[in-house]
KOLRO-810950 format. One line per 3 residues: their letters; for each residue x negated, y negated, z negated of C-alpha. Coordinates in pm, whole numbers, plus 50000, padded with zeros to 5 digits. Example, Ala and Ser with C-alpha at 12.3 -4.5 7.8 and 13.67 -1.06 7.14 Angstrom:
% residues 2
as> 48770/50450/49220; 48633/50106/49286
% end
This chain:
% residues 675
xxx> 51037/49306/43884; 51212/49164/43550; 51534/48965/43510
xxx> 51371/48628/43515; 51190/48714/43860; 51560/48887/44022
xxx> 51720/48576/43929; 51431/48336/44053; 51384/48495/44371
xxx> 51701/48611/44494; 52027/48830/44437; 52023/49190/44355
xxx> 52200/49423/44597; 52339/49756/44426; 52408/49888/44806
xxx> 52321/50274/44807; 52086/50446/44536; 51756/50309/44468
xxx> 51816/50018/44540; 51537/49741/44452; 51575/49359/44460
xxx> 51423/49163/44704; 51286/48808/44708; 51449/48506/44869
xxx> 51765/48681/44918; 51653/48956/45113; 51929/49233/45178
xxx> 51860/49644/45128; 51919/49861/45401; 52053/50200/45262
xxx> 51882/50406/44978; 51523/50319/44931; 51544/49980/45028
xxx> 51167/49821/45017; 51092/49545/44801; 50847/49296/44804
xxx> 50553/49274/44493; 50600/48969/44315; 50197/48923/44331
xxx> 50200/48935/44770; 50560/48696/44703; 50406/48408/44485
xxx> 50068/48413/44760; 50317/48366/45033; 50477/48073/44901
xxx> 50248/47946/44736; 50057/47865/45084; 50375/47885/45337
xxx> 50141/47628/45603; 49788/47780/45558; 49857/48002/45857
xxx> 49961/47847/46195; 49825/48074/46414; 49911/48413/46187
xxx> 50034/48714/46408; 50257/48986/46311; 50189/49322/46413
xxx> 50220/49696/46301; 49835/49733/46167; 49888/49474/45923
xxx> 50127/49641/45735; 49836/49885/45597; 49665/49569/45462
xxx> 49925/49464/45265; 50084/49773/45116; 49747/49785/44900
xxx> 49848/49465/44800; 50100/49613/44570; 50456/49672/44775
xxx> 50703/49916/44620; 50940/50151/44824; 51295/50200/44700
xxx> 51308/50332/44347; 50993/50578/44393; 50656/50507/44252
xxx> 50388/50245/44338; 50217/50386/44666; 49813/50416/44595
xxx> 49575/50146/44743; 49364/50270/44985; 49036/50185/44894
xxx> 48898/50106/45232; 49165/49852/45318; 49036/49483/45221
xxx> 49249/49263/44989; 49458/48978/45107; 49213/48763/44915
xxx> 48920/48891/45148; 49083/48859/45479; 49197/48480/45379
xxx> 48794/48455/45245; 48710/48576/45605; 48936/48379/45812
xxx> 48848/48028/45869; 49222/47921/45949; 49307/48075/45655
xxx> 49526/48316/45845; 49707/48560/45562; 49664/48950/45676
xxx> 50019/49028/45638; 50319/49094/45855; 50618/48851/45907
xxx> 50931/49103/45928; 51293/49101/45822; 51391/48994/45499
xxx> 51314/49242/45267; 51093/49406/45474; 50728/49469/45336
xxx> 50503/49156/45376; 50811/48917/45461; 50747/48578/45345
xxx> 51016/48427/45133; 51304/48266/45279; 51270/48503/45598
xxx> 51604/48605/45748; 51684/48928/45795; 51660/49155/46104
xxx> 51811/49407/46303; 51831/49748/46124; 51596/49913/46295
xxx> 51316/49672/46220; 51371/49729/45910; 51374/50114/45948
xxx> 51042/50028/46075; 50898/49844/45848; 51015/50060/45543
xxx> 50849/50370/45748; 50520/50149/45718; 50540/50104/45382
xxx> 50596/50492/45358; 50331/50590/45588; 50022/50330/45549
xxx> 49752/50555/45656; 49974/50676/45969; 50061/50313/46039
xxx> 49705/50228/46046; 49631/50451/46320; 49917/50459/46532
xxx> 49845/50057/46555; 49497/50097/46618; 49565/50350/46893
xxx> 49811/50131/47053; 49553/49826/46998; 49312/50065/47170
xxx> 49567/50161/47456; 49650/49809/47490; 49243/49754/47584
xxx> 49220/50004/47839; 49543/49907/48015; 49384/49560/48070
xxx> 48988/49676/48135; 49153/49932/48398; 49335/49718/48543
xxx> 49081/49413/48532; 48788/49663/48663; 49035/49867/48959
xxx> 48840/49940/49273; 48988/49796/49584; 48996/50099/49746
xxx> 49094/50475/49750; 48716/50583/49816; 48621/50355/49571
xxx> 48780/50539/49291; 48571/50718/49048; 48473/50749/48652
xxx> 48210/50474/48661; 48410/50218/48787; 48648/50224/48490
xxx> 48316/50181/48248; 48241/49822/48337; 48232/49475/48156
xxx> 48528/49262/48301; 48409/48875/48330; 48779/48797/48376
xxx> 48820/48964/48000; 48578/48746/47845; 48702/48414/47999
xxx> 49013/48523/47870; 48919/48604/47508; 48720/48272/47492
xxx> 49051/48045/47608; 49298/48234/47375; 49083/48205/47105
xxx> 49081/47833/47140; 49435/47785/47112; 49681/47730/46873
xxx> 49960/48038/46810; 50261/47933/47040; 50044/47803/47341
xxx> 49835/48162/47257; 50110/48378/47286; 50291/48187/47596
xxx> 49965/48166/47769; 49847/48595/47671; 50226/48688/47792
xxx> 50173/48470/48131; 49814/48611/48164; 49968/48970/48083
xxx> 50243/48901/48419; 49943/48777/48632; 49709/49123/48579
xxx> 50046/49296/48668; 50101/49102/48996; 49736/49113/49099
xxx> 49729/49488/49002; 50006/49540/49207; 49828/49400/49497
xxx> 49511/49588/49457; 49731/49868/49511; 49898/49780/49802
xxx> 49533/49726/49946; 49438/50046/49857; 49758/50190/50044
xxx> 49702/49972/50340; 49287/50069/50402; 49401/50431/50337
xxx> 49655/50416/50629; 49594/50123/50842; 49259/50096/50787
xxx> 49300/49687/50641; 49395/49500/50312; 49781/49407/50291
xxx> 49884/49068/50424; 50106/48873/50111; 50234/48679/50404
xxx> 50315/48934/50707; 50360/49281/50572; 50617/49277/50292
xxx> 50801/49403/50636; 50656/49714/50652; 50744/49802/50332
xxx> 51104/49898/50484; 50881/50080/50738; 50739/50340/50514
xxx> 51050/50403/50321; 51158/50490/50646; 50893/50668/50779
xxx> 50923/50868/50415; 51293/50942/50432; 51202/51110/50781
xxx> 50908/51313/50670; 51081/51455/50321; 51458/51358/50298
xxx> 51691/51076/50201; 51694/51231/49805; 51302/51286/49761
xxx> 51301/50942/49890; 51531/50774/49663; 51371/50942/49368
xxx> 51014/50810/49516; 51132/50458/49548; 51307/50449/49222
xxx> 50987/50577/49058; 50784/50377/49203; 51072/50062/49112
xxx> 50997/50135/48715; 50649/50250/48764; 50584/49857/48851
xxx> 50823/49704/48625; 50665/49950/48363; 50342/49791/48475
xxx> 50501/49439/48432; 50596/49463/48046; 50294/49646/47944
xxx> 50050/49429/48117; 50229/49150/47900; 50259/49340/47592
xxx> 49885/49432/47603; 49770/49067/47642; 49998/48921/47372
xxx> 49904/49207/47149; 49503/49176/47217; 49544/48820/47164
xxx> 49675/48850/46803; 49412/49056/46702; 49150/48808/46852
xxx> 49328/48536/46653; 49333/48731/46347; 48987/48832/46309
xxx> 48913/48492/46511; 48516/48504/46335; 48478/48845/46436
xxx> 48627/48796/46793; 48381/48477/46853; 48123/48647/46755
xxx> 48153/48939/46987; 48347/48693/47324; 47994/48495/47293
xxx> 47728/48865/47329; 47942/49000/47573; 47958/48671/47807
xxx> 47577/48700/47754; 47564/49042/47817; 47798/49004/48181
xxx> 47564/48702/48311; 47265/48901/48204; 47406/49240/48384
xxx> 47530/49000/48685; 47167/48863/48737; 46995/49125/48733
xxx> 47181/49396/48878; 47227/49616/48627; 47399/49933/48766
xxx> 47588/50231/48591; 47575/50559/48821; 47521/50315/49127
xxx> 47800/50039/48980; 47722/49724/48873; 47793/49677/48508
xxx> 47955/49323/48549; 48280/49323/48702; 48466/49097/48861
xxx> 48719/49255/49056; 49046/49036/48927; 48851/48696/49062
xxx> 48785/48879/49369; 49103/49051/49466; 49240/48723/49388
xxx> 49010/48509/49612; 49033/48742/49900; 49427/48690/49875
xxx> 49436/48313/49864; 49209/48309/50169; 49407/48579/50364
xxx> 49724/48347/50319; 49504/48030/50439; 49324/48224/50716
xxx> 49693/48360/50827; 49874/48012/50838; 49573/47882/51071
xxx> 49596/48197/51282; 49934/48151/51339; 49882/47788/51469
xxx> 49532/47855/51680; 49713/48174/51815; 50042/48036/51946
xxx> 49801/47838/52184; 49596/48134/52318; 49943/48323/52412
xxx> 50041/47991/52620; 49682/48095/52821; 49745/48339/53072
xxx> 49531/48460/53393; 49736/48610/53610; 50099/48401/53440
xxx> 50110/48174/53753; 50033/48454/54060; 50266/48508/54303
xxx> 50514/48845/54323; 50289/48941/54664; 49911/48880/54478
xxx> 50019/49139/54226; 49861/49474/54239; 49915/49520/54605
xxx> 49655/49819/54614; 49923/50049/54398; 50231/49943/54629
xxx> 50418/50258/54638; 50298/50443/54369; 50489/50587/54048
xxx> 50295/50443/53767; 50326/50544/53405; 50178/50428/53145
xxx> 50187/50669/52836; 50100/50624/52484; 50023/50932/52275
xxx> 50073/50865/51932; 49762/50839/51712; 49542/50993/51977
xxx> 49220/50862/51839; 48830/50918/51888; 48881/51144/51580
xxx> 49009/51403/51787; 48768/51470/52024; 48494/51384/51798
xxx> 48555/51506/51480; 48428/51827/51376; 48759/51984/51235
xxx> 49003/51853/51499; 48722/51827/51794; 48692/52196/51880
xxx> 49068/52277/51929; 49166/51941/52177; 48828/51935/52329
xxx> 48914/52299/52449; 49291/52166/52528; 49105/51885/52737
xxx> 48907/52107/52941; 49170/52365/53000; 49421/52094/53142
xxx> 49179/51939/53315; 49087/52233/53500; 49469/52276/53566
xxx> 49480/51939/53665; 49203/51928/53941; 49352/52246/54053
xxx> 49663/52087/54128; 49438/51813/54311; 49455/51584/54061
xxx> 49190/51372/53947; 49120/51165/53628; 48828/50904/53475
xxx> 48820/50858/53113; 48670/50575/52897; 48757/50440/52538
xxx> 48950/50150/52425; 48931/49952/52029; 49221/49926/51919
xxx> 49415/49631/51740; 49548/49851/51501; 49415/50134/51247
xxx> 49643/50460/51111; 49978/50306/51219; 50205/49999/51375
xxx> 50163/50145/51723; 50330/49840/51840; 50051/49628/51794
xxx> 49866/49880/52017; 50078/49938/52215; 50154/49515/52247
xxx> 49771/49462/52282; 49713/49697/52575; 49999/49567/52802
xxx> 49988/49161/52677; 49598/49155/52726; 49620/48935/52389
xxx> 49477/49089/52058; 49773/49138/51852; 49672/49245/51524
xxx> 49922/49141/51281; 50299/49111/51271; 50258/48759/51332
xxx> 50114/48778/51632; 50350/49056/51791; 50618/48793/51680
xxx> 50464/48535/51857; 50372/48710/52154; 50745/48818/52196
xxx> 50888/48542/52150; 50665/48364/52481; 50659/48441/52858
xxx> 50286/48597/52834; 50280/48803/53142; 50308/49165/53043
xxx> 50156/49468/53267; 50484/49631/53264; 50649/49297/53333
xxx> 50386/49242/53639; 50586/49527/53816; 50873/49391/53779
xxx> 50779/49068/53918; 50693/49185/54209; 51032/49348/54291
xxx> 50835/49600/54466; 50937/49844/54149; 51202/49951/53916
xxx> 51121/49943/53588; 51209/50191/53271; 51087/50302/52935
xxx> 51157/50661/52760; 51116/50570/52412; 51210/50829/52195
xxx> 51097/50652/51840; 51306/50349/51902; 51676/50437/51727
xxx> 51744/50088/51707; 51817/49755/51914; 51477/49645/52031
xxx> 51494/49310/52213; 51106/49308/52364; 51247/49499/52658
xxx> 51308/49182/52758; 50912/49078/52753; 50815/49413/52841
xxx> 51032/49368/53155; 51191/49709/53126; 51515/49735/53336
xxx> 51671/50023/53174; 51540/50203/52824; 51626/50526/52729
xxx> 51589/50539/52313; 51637/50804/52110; 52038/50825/52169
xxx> 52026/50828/52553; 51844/51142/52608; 52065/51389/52521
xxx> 51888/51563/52248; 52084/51824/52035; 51807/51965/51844
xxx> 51630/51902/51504; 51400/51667/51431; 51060/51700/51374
xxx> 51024/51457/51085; 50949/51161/51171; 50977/51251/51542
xxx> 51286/51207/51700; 51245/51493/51970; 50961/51736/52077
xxx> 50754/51525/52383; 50797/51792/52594; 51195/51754/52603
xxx> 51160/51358/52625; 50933/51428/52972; 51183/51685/53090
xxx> 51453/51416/52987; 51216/51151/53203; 51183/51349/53527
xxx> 51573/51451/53525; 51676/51096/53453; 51436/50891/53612
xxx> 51102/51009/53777; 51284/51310/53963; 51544/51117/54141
xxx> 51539/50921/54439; 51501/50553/54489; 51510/50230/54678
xxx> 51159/50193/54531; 50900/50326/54301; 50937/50332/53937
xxx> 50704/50186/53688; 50758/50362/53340; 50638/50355/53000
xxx> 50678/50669/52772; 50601/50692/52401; 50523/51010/52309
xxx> 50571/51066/51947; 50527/51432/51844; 50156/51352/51736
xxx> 50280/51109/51450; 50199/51175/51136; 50272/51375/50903
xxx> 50230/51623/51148; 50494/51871/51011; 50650/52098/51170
xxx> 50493/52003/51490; 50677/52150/51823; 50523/52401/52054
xxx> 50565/52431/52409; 50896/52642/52546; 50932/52741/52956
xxx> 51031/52417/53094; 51327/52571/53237; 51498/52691/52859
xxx> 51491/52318/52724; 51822/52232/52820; 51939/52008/52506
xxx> 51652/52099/52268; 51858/52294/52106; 51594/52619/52170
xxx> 51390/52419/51903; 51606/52471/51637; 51426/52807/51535
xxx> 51034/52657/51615; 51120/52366/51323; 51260/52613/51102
xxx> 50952/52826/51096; 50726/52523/51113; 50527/52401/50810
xxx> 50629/52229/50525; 50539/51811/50530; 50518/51801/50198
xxx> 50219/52064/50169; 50087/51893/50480; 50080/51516/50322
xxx> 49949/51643/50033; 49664/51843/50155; 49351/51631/50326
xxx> 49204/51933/50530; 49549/52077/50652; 49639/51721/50775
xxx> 49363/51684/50940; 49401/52106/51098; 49773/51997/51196
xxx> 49677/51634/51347; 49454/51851/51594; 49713/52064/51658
xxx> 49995/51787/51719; 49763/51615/51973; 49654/51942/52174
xxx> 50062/51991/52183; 50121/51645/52316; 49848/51636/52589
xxx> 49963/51967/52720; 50320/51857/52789; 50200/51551/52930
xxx> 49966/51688/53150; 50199/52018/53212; 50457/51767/53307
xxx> 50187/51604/53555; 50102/51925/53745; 50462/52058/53748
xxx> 50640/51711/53884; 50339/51496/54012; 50340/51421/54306
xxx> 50084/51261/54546; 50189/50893/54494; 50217/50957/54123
xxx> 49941/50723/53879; 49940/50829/53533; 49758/50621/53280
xxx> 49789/50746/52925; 49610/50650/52583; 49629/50678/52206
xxx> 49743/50361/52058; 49545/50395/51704; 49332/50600/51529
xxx> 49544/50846/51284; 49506/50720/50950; 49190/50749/50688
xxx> 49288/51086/50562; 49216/51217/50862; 49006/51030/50980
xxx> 48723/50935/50714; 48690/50597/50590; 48447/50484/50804
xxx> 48621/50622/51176; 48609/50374/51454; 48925/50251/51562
xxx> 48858/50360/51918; 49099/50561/52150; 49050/50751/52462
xxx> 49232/50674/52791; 49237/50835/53095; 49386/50763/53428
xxx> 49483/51034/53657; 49612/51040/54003; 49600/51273/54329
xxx> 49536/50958/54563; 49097/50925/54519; 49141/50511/54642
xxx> 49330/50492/54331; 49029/50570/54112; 48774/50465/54365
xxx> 48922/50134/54294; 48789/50174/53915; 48481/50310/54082
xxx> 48257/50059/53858; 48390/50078/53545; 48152/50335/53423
xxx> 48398/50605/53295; 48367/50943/53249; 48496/51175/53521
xxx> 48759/51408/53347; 49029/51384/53069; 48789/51381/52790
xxx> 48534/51068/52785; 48207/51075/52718; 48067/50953/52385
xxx> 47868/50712/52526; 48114/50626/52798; 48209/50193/52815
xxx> 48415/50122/52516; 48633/49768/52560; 48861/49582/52324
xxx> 49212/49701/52433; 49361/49361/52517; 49069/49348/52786
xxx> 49252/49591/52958; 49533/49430/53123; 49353/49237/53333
xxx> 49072/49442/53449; 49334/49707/53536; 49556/49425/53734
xxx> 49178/49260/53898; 49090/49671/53996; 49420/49711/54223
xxx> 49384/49403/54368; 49512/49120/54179; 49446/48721/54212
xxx> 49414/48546/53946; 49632/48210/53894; 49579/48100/53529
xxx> 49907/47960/53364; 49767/47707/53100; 49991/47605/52773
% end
């Protein structure tokens, strides 16, 4: 650049060796500073307005270094041959758009008159101008990066088992639609608009995956209203299973893992919508034979390895949302008038179950005791042998039992909706619901003892380590939780307490001592919750003293995190957990039963997908046992199976049926209570 041209365009900067002048008073940055060509100057200023909608970006700093930019005090870097002039991309750009890159002053392809910018952009920008062909493809590869981030995303199955190479290899119709309104506008509504688009993918991505987490484990699509909840749940659940550190570093992962996900979504968009705009011909070209391509894949079916081509998984995932929200707002109103319904809310104390006056009943839930387990062909052999084995030691004893299945309102976890559903005789399938139903005076089948005064009432609850205020609707008297049984051992991850202390803990503190009247009790059993490592194994009843004597059985137990991470050694350790839990329930029968003792026990769920398959029923077995035969001649006609293990064909009922075909068996009238 001559004398005239320094003092036309700007002020010359003798900072550090090599310096070269720049244009418009641009300022050098160290040695080498980069200075613009006078030839790529004069075509910026000379059309300063030609380009509204002109992007910057890394890859068109290639374009432009052929155009004649100098670095530092070196020679004149080579035009690459195969890059196009700045003539031909203006030629083959209808809006005129110049092919070159807005930077700091000084910086190569800086219009006149730009300011300057931070240091490092221009660190960048001088490496460009260095390294052309190595610019070229480190922008194309993150142009190309920036495409697959979005197609992934756009084309995600909704679920775990959906997963798989051709699903990735599909024709978004959401990308299309998007290409063709970008396209259309002008440069600031573009990039506001490809930035907002960019934050939307992220969101809706982020909700495909909690989908896929909720079918895996509770069998169901995640509720944007109701289950933000749980969320707290699982971090807790996690923090039990693998420690408070491997759960911090989990959460915080997963914490920048979605805010990651946030500012590359919006990157990628913004980025793919400059290049549209700047090859805007080219783009139109190819947004108008894919959209014909997508509606002629869509109407005919065209499949790739049993996929359809045309995707529209975005539109869907964010249809099926919007409706879940409407659907759960209605529910909510429709179901707070079913929980006002109740057939037995207005019968007297003395019309309720006068045919099991006198008797001890417990009602038991087994954690995740599903159909799985006695069906299953991995799990199956092991508890069907435990089944048979304690029955046999049952009948022995002169114990009976009948066995039948229940559906449950829940799938893989939230045993509280089971466990809500069973004794409420209302389908409680969401947290709404259980919120609801707590919050009325829906007759329980725990509370119907209690109204009776004929019984005391208690729960052993050995998950609960917090206040829990639906004693009140479960009509419980007195609960012993996790901190009033005296337990000095270790836990067994998520388990507070091996089952068989918490029924030792039961018959010393409530079922073994003596009485005005007969007890009604519900006990949670929660060794059989996942992840099913280290589960407990049984002790003589007489060494349990404070659980202490476990201390050495969870040592040598296995590891959870081997467990949770292996499909076929959760599903071998599930087995085990449940033959565990039904022989101290049942060893606890035949030890302290006695012949006015009534025990009813059932799974609440299934376990979750993992285990078992992604197609498993959510059916559970239940069984009640007793020495008394009126007791199950009264359920004579109900069709179950004789035994602990029911038949595969035996009756199979929705669980909130239960509650009042158990209270019309043993005698019951009903007096509806209406809303």
């Amino acid at each position: 650049m001559d004398t005239e041209t320094r003092a036309e365009h700007g002020k010359s900067d003798d900072r550090g060796s090599g310096s070269v002048a720049e244009p418009s008073g641009a300022k050098a940055h160290g040695s080498g500073e980069v200075g613009s060509a006078k030839g790529v100057a004069d075509s910026a200023t000379t059309a300063p307005d030609a380009a509204p909608g002109a992007e910057t970006g890394p890859e068109d700093a290639p374009e432009a270094e052929a155009g004649g930019k100098v670095t530092g005090a070196g020679p004149v870097p080579a035009a690459d041959p195969g890059a196009p002039s700045a003539e031909a991309d203006r030629a083959s750009d209808p809006k005129g758009t110049p092919d070159t890159e807005a930077g700091p002053e000084g910086a190569p392809g800086a219009a006149p008159g730009t300011p300057a910018g931070p240091p490092r952009v221009a660190r960048l920008a001088r490496w460009r101008a260095e390294h052309p062909r190595r610019a070229r493809v480190l922008s194309r590869t993150i142009t190309v990066l920036a495409a697959v981030l979005v197609v992934c995303t756009l084309v995600m199955p909704a679920s775990v088992a959906a997963v798989r190479p051709a699903g990735f290899f599909r024709l978004p119709g959401e990308a299309i639609v998007g290409a063709a309104v970008l396209l259309a506008l002008p440069r600031k509504p573009r990039v506001a608009l490809a930035a907002a688009g960019g934050v939307a993918l992220a969101a809706l991505t982020v909700l495909n995956w909690l989908d896929m987490g909720f079918k895996q484990y509770l069998g169901r699509t995640f509720n944007l209203v109701l289950d933000w909840s749980l969320l707290g749940d699982a971090q807790s659940y996690l923090e039990d299973s693998l420690g408070r550190a491997a759960t911090l570093a989990a959460t915080a992962a997963l914490i920048v893992a979605v805010l990651l996900l946030f500012a590359a979504s919006a990157f990628a968009v913004v980025r793919l919508a400059d290049v549209l705009a700047r090859h805007s011909a080219t783009a139109t070209r190819g947004t108008l034979i894919a959209g014909v391509v997508w509606i002629t894949c869509s109407s005919f079916g065209v499949e790739l390895a049993g996929v359809p081509l045309a995707a529209d998984s975005a539109a869907l995932t964010l249809q099926s949302q919007t409706e879940r929200v409407s659907n759960t707002l209605k529910d909510e109103a429709a179901f707070q008038k079913v929980a006002k319904v109740d057939a037995f809310g207005a019968t007297p104390p003395g019309q309720l179950v006068p045919d099991l006056r006198g008797k001890d009943v417990i009602f038991t839930f087994i954690e995740s005791y599903g159909r799985s387990a006695i069906e299953d062909p991995v799990m199956a052999p092991g508890v069907d042998r435990t089944l048979a084995v304690r029955n046999e030691a049952l009948t022995k004893a002169g114990y009976h039992a009948r066995s039948g299945w229940l559906t449950s309102a829940t799938y893989g976890g939230s045993s509280w909706l089971g466990h809500s559903t069973t004794l409420s005789g209302l389908w409680v399938s969401n947290q709404q619901r259980y919120r609801t139903v707590m919050a009325s005076d829906h007759l329980s089948l725990t509370k119907v003892f209690k109204k009776t005064g004929a019984w005391d009432t208690v729960g052993v609850m050995p998950g609960i380590q917090k206040a829990w205020p639906e004693q009140s609707f479960f009509g419980l008297d007195k609960v012993y939780d996790a901190f009033k049984l005296g337990y000095q051992g270790p836990k067994f991850s998520w388990s507070t307490m091996p089952d068989q202390y918490a029924l030792e803990q039961f018959q010393q503190r409530v079922h073994g001592k003596k009485h005005d009247k007969p007890v009604m009790s519900e006990v949670i059993l929660t060794s059989s919750h996942q992840p099913w490592s280290p589960i407990p194994k049984m002790v003589d009843w007489d060494e349990l003293g404070d659980g202490s004597v476990f201390k050495g059985i969870e040592a040598a137990g296995t590891d959870p995190t081997d467990v949770m991470a292996d499909t076929t050694k959760s599903r071998q350790e599930y087995g085990k957990s449940i033959q565990y839990s039904v022989t101290a329930l049942t060893e606890w029968l035949e030890r302290y039963g006695t012949k006015d003792t009534v025990l009813v026990f059932l799974g609440d769920h299934q376990p979750i997908a993992r285990v078992s398959g992604n197609h498993a029923s959510r059916d559970v077995p239940i069984s009640i046992v007793a020495k008394d035969p009126k007791v199950l001649d009264r359920i004579g006609d109900w069709g179950w199976t004789d035994g602990l293990r029911p038949a595969h064909d035996a009756p199979v009922w929705k669980m909130n049926l239960f509650r009042d075909r158990f209270l019309t068996a043993y005698g019951s009238t009903p007096h509806p209570k209406k809303g």
